[in-house]
C-alpha positions in Angstrom: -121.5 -115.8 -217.7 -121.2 -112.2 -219.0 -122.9 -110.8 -216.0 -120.5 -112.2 -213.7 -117.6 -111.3 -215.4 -118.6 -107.8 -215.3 -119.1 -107.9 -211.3 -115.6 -109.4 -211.1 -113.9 -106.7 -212.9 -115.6 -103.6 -212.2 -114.3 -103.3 -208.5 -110.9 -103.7 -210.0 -111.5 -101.0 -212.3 -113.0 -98.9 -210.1 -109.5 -97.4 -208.3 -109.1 -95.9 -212.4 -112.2 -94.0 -212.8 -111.5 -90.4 -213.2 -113.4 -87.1 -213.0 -114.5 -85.2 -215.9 -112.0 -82.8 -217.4 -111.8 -80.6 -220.2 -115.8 -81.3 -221.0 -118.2 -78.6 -221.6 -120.6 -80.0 -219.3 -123.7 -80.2 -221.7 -126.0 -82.6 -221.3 -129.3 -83.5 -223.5 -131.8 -85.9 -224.3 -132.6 -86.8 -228.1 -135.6 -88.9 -229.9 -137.8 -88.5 -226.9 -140.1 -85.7 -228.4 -138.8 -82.7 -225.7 -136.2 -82.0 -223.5 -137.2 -84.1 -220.7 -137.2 -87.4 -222.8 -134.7 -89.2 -224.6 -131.5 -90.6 -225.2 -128.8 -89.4 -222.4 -126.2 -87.8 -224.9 -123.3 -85.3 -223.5 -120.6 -82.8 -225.3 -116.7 -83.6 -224.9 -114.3 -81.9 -226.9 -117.2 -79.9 -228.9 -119.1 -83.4 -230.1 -122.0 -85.0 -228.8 -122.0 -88.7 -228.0 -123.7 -91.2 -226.0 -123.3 -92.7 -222.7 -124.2 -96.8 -221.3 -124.9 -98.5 -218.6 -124.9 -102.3 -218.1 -127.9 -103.6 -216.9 -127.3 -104.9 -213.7 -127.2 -101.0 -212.5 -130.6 -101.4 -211.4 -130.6 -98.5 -209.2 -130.1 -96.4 -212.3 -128.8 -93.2 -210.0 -127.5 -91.8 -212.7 -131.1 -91.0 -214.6 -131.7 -89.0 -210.9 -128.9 -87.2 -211.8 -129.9 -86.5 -215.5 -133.0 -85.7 -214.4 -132.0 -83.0 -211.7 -129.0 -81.5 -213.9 -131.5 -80.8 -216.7 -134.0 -79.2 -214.3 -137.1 -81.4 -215.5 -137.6 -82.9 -211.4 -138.0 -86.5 -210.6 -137.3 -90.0 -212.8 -140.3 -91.2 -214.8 -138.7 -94.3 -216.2 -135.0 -95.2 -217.1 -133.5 -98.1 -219.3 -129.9 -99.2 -220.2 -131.3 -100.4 -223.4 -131.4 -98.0 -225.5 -135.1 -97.1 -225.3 -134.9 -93.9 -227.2 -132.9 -95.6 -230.2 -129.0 -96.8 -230.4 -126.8 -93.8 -230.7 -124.3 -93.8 -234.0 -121.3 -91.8 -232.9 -119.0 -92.0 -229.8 -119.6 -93.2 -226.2 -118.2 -91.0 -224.3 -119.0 -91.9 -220.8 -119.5 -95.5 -218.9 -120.6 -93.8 -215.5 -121.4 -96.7 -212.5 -122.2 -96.6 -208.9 -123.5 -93.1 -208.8 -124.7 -91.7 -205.6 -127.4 -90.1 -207.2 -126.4 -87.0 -205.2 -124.0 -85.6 -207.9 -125.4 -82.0 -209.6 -123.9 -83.4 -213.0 -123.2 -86.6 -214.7 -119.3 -85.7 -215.4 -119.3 -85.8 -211.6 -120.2 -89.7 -210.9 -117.5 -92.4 -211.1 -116.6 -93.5 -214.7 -113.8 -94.8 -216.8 -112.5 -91.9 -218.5 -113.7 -90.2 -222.0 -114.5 -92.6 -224.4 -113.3 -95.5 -221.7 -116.4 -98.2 -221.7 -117.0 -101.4 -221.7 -120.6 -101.4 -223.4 -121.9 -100.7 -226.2 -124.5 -98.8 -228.1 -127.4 -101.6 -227.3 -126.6 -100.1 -223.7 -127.0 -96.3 -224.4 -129.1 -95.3 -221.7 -132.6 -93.5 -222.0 -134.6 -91.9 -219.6 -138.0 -89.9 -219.1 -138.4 -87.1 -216.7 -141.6 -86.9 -214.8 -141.2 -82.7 -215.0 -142.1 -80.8 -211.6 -146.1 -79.1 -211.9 -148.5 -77.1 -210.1 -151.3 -75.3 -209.8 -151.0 -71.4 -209.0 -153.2 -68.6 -207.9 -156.5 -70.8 -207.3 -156.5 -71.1 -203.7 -156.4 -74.8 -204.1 -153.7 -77.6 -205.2 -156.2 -78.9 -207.4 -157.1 -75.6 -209.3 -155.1 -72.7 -210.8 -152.6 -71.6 -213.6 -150.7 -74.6 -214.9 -146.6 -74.2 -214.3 -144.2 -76.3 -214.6 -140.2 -76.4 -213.4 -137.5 -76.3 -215.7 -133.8 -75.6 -215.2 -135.0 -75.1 -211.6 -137.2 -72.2 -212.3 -141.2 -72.5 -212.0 -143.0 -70.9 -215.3 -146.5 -71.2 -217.2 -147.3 -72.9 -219.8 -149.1 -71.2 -222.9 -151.1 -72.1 -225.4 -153.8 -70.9 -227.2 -156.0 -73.5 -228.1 -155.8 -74.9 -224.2 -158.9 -77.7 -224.2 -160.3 -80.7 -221.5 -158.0 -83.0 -223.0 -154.9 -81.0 -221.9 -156.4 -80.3 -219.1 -157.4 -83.8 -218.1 -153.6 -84.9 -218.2 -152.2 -82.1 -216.2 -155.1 -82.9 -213.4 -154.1 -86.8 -213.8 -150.1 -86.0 -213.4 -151.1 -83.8 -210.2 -153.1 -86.3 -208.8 -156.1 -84.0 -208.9 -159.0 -86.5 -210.3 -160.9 -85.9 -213.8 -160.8 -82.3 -215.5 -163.5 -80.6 -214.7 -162.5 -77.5 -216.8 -159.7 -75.9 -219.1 -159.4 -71.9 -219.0 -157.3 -69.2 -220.3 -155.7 -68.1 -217.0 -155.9 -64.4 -217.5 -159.8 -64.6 -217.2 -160.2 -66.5 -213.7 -156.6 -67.1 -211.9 -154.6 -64.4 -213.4 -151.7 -64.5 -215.9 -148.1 -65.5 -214.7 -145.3 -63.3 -214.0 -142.5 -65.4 -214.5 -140.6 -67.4 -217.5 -143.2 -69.2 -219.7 -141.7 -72.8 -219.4 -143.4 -74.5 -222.1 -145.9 -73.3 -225.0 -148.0 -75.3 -227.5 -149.1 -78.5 -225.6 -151.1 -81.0 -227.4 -152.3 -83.8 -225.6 -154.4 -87.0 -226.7 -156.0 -87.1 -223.1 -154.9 -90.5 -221.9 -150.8 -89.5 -221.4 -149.8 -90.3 -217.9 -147.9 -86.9 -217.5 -147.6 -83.3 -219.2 -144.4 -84.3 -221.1 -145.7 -87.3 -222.5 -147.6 -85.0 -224.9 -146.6 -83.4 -228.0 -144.9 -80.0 -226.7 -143.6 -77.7 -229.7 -141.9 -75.3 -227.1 -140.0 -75.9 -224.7 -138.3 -73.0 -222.9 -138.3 -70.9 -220.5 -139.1 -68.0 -222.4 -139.2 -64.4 -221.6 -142.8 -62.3 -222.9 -146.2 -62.4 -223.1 -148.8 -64.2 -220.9 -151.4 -64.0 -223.1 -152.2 -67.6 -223.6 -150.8 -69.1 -219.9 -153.3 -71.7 -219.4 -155.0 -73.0 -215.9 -157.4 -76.1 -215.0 -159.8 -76.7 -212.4 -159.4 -80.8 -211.3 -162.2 -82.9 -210.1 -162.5 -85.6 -207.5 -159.8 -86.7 -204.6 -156.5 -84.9 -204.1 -153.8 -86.4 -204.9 -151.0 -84.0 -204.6 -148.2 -86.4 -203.8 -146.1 -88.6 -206.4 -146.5 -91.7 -203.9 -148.4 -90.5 -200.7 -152.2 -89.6 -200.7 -154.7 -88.2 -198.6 -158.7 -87.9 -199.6 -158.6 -84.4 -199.2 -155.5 -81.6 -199.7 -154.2 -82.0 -196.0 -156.3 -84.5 -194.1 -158.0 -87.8 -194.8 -157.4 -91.7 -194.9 -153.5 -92.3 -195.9 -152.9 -94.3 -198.8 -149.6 -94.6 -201.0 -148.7 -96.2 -203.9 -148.2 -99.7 -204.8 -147.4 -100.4 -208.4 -150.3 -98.8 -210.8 -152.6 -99.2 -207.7 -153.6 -96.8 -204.1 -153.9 -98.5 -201.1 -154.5 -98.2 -197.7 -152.0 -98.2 -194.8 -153.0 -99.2 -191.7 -153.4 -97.5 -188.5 -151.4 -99.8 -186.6 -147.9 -98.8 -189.3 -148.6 -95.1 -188.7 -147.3 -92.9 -185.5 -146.8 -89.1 -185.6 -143.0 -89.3 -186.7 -144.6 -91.4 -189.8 -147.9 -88.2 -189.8 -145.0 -85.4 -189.6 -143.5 -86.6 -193.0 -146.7 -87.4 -195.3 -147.7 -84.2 -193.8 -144.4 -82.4 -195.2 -144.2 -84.6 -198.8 -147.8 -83.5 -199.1 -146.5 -79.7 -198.6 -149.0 -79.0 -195.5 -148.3 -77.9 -192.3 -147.5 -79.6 -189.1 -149.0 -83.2 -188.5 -151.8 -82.3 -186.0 -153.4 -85.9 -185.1 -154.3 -89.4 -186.2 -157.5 -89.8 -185.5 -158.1 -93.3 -186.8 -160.3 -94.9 -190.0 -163.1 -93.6 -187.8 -163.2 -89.8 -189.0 -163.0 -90.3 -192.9 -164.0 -93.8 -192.9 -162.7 -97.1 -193.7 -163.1 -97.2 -197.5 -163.4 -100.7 -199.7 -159.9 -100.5 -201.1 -157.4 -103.1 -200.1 -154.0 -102.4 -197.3 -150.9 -102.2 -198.0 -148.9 -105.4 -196.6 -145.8 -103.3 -195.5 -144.6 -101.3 -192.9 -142.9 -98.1 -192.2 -140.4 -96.7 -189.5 -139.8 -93.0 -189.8 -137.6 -90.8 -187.7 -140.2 -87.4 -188.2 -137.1 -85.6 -190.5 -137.5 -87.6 -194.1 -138.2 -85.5 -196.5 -140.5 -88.4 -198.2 -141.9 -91.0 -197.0 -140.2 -93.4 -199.2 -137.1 -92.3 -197.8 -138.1 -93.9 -194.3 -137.2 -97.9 -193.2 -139.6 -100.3 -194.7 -139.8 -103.8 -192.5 -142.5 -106.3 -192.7 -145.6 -106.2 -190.1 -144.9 -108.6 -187.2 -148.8 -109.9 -187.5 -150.3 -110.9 -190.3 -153.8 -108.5 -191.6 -154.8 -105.1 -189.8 -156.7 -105.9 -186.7 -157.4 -101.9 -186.8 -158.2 -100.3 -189.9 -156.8 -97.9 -192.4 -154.8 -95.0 -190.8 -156.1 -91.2 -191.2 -153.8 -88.1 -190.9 -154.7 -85.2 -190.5 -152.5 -82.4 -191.4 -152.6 -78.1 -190.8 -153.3 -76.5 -193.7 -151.2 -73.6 -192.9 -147.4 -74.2 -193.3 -146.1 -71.2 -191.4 -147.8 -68.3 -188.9 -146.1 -65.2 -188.1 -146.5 -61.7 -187.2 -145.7 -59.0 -189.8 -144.8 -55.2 -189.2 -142.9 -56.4 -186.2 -140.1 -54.9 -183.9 -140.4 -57.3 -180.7 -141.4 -60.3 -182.6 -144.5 -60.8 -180.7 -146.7 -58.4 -181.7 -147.5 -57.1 -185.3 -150.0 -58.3 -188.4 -151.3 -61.7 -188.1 -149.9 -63.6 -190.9 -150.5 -67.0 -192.7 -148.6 -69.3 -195.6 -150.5 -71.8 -197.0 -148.7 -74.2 -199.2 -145.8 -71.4 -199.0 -147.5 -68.5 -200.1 -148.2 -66.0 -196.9 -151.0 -63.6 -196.5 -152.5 -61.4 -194.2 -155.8 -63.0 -192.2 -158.7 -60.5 -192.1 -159.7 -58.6 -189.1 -163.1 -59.3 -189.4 -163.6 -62.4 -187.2 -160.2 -63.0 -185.7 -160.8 -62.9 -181.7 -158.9 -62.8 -178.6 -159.5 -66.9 -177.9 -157.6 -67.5 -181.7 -154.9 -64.8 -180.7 -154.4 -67.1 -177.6 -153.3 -69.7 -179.6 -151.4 -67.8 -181.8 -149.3 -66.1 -179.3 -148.5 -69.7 -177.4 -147.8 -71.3 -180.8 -145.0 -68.5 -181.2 -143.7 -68.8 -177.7 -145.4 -65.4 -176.7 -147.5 -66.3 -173.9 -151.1 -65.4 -174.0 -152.6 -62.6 -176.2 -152.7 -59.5 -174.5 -154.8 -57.3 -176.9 -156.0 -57.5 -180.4 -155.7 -54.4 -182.1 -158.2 -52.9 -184.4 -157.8 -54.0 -188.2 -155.0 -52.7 -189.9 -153.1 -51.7 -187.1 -149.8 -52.9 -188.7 -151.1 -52.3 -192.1 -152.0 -54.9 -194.7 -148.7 -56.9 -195.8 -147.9 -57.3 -199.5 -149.7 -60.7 -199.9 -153.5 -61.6 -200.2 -156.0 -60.8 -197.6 -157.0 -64.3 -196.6 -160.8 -64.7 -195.5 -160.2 -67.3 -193.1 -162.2 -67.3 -190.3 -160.7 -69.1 -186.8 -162.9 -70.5 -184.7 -160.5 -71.3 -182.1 -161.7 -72.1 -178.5 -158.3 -70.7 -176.6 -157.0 -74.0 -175.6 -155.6 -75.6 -179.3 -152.0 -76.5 -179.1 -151.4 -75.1 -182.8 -153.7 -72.7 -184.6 -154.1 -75.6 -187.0 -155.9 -77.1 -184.9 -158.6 -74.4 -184.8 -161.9 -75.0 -186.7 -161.4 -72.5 -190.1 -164.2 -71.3 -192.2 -162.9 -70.3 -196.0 -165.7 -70.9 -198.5 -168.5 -68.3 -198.1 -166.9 -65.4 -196.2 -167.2 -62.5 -198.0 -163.8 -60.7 -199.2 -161.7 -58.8 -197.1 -162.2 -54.9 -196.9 -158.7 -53.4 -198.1 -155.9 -53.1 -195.5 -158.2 -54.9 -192.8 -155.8 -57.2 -191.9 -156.0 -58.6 -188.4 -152.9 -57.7 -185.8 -151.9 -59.2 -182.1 -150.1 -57.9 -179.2 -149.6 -61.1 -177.2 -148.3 -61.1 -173.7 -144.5 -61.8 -174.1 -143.4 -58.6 -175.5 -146.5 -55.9 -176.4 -146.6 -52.5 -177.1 -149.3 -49.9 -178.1 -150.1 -49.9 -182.0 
C-alpha cells in the first residue's frame, strides 16, 4: 500500500537531503489564535509556505524542535494533518527523522526547498504547552504569573485579571483549584522583566494558558501596572508528568494518560528519588521513606517500571521495563526531597567561612541570624566539605547579601548528612531584622569576622 511504499523509498532518498541555504530562518504558526499554536509555516526566498509530514512520523521530533525554536517550551499536541487548516501556497519543506535536538527546523534532514512528497492534507500543526511560573510568593503554587517566550521569562498583564484566568494558570501548573486572582503589585510585587503576554481571556475550563484567547503576545518592554499573580489551592503539582502531594516531598505519582497514579515502592531507588527530585526543581533526594509517612492513598498504581541512572534530567527520559511480579506486594512509593537547591557561604575569601546562604527553587537568600545555632552550622560546614563549625559569628557579620532575608528556622540536631535534612520552621517566624543575616566560620578554613 501507500504506507509501505513510502518506507521503501525514503531510506533511498535519504543520502539527497540537504541543509537549508539561502532561507531567512523564520518560522511561525498561523490559525491557532497566538504564536504558540498553529500551522508550522517558514520563509524561503522572502515567502511564507507550509511544511508536511507523513503520518507514520509518529515521533513528530520535529514539533519539539518548533516548539523550542519559537521559545514557547514543550509539545502540547502535534498532527500531520493539517489540524490548523490546509495551507494554499508552497510547501517548502518535507523535513523526516529529526533528532529533535536541532535549535531550528532548516537544520533537520529534508529534501530540499520545495522538494516533498506530501501534500497540503499533510501540513503539519502543532500546540505549544508555553513554559509558566509562579514568582515572588515564596511558593510554586502562589505568585506573579510569567510565562517563557523566545527563552526569556516575563509577566503577563492584564487588567481585568479574574478566577477564571486564574483557575487555568493554577490547573496548567499543576497547583489545584484557584483560590484567588490579584493584581501583583498589591501582594507579590510587580515584575521587572519583559511582559510576555498581555490581555488573557479565559473561559475557565482550558487546559493551559495558551489555549485562551491572548490579544498580546510579546515580550514587551514598559509598564507593570497590570502583571497579574494567583494563589492555587489543593496538591502541588509542579511537574508536567511527575507529582508529589506536597512541593518537594510526598507519595510519588506520574502520569498515565488523563489520569495520576501511584508508583510503587518496590520501582523506586534513590537514583529513580534523585531525578523526580530534580524534574520537580527541589534539592537533593534526601530519603524514601515508604507509603508509611504520607500514606497509601485510594488511587490506583502504575503497572510499569522504571530504571534510572541518578543523571536524567526527567524522569521520562529513564528505561521503562515491565515489573517482574505481577501487583505491588509493598505500597505506593514516597520521596522526599530538600527544599533547598543550593547552600553556600557569601562574603567569602577561604570558601568556608562567610554569610550563610540558601536557594530555594534557584532563588538564593540570606538565612536569619536569629535561630541559626552551632548544631545547624555543623551540618552546614560538613555538607560543604569544611569540617565542623568552629564559631558562629554574631548576625551580620559578613553583611546581608543582595537577596531576601529568609526566616527559616533550622532545627538541626548536629548529626544530619545534608542541611535538608534538618527540621525547618517557615510559617510563623516573624521577619528578619535588616542585615541580620546569619554567618559561619567552620573548622576547615576560619578566620576572625
Amino acid at each position: 500500500g501507500r504506507r509501505r511504499e513510502q518506507r521503501e523509498w525514503i531510506p533511498a532518498l535519504g543520502a539527497c537531503w540537504q541543509s537549508l541555504v539561502n532561507g531567512s530562518g523564520e518560522l511561525r504558526l498561523v490559525g491557532g489564535g497566538g504564536r504558540c499554536a498553529g500551522r508550522v509555516e517558514v520563509k524561503h526566498g522572502g515567502e511564507w509556505g507550509s511544511v508536511c509530514v507523513f503520518d507514520f512520523d509518529w515521533e513528530a521530533r520535529w514539533a519539539i524542535v518548533v516548539c523550542r525554536q519559537l521559545g514557547c517550551g514543550r509539545v502540547a499536541k502535534a498532527s500531520p494533518y493539517a489540524p490548523f487548516g490546509q495551507g494554499t501556497g508552497r510547501i517548502w519543506l518535507q523535513p523526516f527523522f529529526c533528532r529533535g535536538t536541532e535549535e531550528a527546523l532548516e537544520e533537520c534532514p529534508h529534501f530540499g526547498w520545495g522538494q516533498h512528497f506530501c501534500g497540503h492534507e499533510s501540513d503539519v500543526g502543532v500546540t505549544c504547552r508555553g513554559e509558566g511560573t509562579l514568582a515572588g510568593g515564596g511558593s510554586p503554587c502562589a505568585g506573579r504569573v510569567e510565562v517563557k517566550l523566545r527563552g526569556r521569562w516575563g509577566s503577563v498583564g492584564d487588567n481585568i485579571w479574574d478566577m477564571e484566568d486564574a483557575e487555568v494558570v493554577c490547573q496548567h501548573l499543576g497547583c489545584g483549584s484557584a483560590a484567588g486572582a490579584y493584581s501583583a503589585r498589591k501582594i507579590f510585587g510587580a515584575g521587572d522583566g519583559p511582559l510576555s503576554l498581555a490581555d488573557v481571556d479565559c473561559k475557565g475550563n482550558e487546559s493551559t494558558l495558551w489555549d485562551c484567547e491572548i490579544r498580546g503576545w510579546g515580550p514587551y518592554g514598559g509598564l507593570h501596572n497590570f502583571d497579574t499573580a494567583v494563589t492555587c489551592q489543593g496538591r502541588s503539582r509542579t511537574g508536567e508528568d511527575v507529582a508529589l502531594h506536597a512541593p518537594c516531598a510526598g507519595r510519588l505519582e506520574v502520569r498515565q494518560g488523563r489520569a495520576w497514579v501511584g508508583v510503587c515502592e518496590d520501582q523506586v531507588d534513590m537514583k529513580v528519588a534523585q531525578v523526580v527530585c530534580r524534574e520537580l526543581g527541589c534539592g537533593a533526594a534526601l530519603s524514601i521513606p515508604g507509603s508509611e509517612r504520607f500514606g497509601a492513598g485510594s488511587g490506583p498504581l502504575w503497572d510499569g517500571g522504571l530504571q534510572c541512572n541518578g543523571t536524567e534530567p526527567l524522569l521520562s527520559a529513564c528505561a521503562r521495563h515491565r515489573p517482574h511480579s505481577q501487583g505491588c506486594s509493598t505500597g505506593p512509593a514516597s520521596v522526599i526531597c530538600s527544599p533547598y537547591t543550593g547552600f553556600r557561604l557569601g562574603n567569602s575569601s577561604s570558601g568556608c567561612t562567610g554569610r550563610v546562604e540558601v536557594a530555594v527553587r534557584g532563588t538564593w537568600g540570606s538565612v536569619c541570624a536569629s535561630e541559626w545555632e552551632l548544631a545547624d552550622a555543623h551540618v552546614l560546614c560538613r555538607h560543604l566539605g569544611c569540617g565542623r563549625a568552629f564559631t558562629v559569628p554574631p548576625g551580620g557579620s559578613f553583611g546581608s547579601g543582595d537577596g531576601p532575608l529568609r526566616p527559616d528556622a533550622f532545627g538541626c540536631s548536629g548529626s544530619e548528612r545534608h542541611p535538608g535534612e534538618c527540621p525547618v520552621a517557615v510559617l510563623g517566624k516573624p521577619p528578619c531584622a535588616p542585615g541580620n543575616a546569619a554567618a559561619v566560620n567552620c573548622s576547615g578554613q576560619c578566620r576572625a569576622p
